[in-house]
LUMLOMI-774998 format. One line per 8 residues: their letters; for each residue x, z, y of N, C-alpha, C. Coordinates in pm, whole numbers, plus 50000, padded with zeros to 5 digits. Layout:
REM residues N
a) X Z Y X Z Y X Z Y; ...
This chain:
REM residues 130
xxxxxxxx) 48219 48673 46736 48240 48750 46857 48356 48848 46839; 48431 48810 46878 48546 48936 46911 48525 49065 46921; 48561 49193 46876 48519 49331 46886 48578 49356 47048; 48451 49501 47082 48458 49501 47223 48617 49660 47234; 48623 49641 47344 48711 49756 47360 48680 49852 47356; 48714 49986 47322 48672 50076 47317 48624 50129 47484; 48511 50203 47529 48455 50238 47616 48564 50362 47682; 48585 50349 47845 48660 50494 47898 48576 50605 47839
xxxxxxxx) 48503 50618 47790 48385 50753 47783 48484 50805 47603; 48473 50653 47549 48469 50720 47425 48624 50733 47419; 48712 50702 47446 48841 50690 47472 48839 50880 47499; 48789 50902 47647 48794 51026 47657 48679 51152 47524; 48644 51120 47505 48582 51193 47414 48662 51202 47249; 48746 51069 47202 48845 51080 47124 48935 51165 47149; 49012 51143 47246 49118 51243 47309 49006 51385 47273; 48893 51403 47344 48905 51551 47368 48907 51651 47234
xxxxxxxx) 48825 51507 47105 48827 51539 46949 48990 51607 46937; 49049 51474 46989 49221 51593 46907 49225 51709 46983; 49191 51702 47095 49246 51845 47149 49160 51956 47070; 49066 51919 46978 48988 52044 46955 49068 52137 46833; 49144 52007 46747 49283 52062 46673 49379 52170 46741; 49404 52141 46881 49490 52211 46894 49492 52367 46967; 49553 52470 46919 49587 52539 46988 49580 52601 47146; 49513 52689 47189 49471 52723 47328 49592 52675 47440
xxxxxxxx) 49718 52750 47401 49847 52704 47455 49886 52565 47426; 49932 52525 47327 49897 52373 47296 49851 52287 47381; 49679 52336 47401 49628 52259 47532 49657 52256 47649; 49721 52364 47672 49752 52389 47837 49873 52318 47885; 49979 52294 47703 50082 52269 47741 50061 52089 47772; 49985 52046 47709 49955 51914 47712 49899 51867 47872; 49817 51935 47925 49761 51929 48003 49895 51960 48148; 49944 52051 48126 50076 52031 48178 50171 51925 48227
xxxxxxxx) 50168 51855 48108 50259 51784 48088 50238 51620 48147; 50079 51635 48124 49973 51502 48191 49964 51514 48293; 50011 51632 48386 49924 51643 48542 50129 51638 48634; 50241 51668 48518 50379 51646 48580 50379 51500 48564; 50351 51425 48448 50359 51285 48436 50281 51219 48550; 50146 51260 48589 50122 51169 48721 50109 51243 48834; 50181 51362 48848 50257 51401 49009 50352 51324 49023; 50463 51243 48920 50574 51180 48912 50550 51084 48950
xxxxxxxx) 50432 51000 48925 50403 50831 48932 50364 50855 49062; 50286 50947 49130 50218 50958 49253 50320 50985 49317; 50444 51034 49290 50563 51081 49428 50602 50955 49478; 50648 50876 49296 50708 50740 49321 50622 50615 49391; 50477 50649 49386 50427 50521 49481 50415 50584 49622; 50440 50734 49668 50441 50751 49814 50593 50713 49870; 50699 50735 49773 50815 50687 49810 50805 50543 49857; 50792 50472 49758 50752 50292 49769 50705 50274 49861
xxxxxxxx) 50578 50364 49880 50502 50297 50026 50543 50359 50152; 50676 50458 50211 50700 50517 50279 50817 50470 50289; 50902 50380 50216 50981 50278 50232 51001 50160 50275; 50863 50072 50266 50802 50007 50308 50778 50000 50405; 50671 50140 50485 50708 50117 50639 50802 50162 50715; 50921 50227 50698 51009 50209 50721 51077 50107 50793; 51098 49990 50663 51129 49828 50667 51073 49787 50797; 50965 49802 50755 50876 49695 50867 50866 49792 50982
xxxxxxxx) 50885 49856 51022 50900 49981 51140 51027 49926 51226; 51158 49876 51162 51298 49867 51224 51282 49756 51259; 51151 49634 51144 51173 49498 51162 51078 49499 51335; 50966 49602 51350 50878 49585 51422 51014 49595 51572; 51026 49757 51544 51132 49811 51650 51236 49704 51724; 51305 49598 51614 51379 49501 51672 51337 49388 51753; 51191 49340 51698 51117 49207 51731 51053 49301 51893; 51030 49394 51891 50914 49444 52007 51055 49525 52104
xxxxxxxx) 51172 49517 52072 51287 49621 52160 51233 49769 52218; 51137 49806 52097 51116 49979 52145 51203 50057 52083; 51210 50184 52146 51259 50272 52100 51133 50392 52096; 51039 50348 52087 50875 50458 52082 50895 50500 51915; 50853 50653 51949 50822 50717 51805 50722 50654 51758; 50799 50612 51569 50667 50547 51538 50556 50617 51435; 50475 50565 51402 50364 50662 51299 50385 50565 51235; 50321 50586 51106 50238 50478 51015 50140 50374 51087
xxxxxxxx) 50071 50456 51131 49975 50378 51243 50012 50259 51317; 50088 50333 51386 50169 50257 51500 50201 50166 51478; 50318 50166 51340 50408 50091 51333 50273 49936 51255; 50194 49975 51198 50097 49909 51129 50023 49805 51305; 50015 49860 51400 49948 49867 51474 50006 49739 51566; 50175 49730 51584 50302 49693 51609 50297 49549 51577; 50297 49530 51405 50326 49463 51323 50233 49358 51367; 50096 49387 51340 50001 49292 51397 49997 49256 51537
xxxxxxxx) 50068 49325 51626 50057 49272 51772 50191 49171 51779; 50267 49175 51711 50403 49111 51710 50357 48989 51603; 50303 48958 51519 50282 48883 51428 50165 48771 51545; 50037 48844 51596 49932 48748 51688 50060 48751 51843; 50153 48732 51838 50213 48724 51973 50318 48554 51891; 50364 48615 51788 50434 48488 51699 50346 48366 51686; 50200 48402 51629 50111 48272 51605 50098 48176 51717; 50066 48318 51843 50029 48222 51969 50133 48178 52016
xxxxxxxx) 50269 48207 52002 50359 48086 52031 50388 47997 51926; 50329 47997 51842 50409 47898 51690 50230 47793 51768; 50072 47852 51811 49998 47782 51828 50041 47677 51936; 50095 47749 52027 50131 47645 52137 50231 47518 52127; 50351 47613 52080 50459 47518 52031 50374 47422 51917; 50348 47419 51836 50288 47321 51771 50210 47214 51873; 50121 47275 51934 50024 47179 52057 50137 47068 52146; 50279 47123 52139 50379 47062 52232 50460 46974 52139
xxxxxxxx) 50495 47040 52017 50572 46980 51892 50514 46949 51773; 50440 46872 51777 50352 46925 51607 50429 46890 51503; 50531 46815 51500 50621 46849 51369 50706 46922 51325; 50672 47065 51436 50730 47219 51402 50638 47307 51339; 50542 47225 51324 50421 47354 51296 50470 47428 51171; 50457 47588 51229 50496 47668 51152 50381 47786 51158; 50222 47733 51195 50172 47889 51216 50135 47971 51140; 50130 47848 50988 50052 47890 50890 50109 48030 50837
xxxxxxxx) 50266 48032 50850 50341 48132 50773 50300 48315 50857; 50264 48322 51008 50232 48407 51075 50095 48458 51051; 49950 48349 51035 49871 48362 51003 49867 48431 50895; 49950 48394 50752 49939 48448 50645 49971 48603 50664; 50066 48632 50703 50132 48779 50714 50021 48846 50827; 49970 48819 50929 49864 48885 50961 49745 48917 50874; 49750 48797 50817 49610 48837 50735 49632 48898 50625; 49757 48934 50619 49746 49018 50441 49774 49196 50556
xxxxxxxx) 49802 49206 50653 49816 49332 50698 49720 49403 50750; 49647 49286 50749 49454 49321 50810 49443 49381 50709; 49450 49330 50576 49401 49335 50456 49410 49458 50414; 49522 49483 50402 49594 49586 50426 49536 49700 50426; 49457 49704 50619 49438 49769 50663 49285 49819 50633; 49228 49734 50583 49089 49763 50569 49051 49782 50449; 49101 49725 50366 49155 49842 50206 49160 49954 50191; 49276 50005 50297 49313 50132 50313 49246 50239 50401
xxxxxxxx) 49159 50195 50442 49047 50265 50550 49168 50323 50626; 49290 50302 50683 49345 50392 50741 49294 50454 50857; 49319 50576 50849 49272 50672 50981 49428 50711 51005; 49428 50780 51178 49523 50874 51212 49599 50974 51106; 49497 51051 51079 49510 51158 50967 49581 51111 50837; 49563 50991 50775 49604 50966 50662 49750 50916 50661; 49759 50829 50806 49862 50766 50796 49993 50831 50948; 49990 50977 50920 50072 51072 51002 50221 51042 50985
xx) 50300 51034 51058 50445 51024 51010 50493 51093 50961; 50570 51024 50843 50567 51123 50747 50738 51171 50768
């Protein structure tokens, strides 16, 4: 049998062994230094994801010809009404052409934005323009 990994508990309880080595300041400075390291990672995934809708905000804005202020929401809101407006013509056109069928590719992108969405429990509040 292969040895198991070490447990999050004991992982944290190792760590807290060294810290008992160190120094009052020491600790604070460490602790410091752990809470700038993931304010940093946390700026960089709100950037990423505030870039993101962005993208899909200009892509929505062009496909739908608004000029409406958008939210997070919105633009989330957009995406899926423009994506089930694509299927139901890629459904029809197929019913007329079936060796165009293309719905599968619309279906997919709806369903990962559902996904998305229900992952993210988004509310109003969370997803405010930022």
């Amino acid at each position: 049998r292969p040895p198991r990994p070490p447990s999050l508990v004991s992982v944290c309880l190792s760590s807290n062994n060294d810290d008992e080595d160190l120094s009052p300041e020491q600790k604070m400075e460490r602790e410091r230094e752990r809470r700038m390291a993931n304010n940093a990672r946390e700026r960089l995934r709100v950037r990423d994801i505030n870039e993101a809708f962005k993208e899909l905000g200009r892509m929505v804005q062009l496909h739908l010809k608004s000029d409406k202020p958008q939210t997070k929401l919105l633009i989330l809101h957009q995406a899926i009404g423009a994506l089930r407006t694509d299927r139901s013509r890629s459904s029809a056109n197929n019913q007329l052409f079936p060796q165009k069928a293309i719905g599968s590719q619309f279906q997919s992108r709806l369903a990962l934005i559902e996904l998305f969405m229900k992952r993210e429990s988004c509310s109003d509040s969370d997803l405010a323009q930022t």
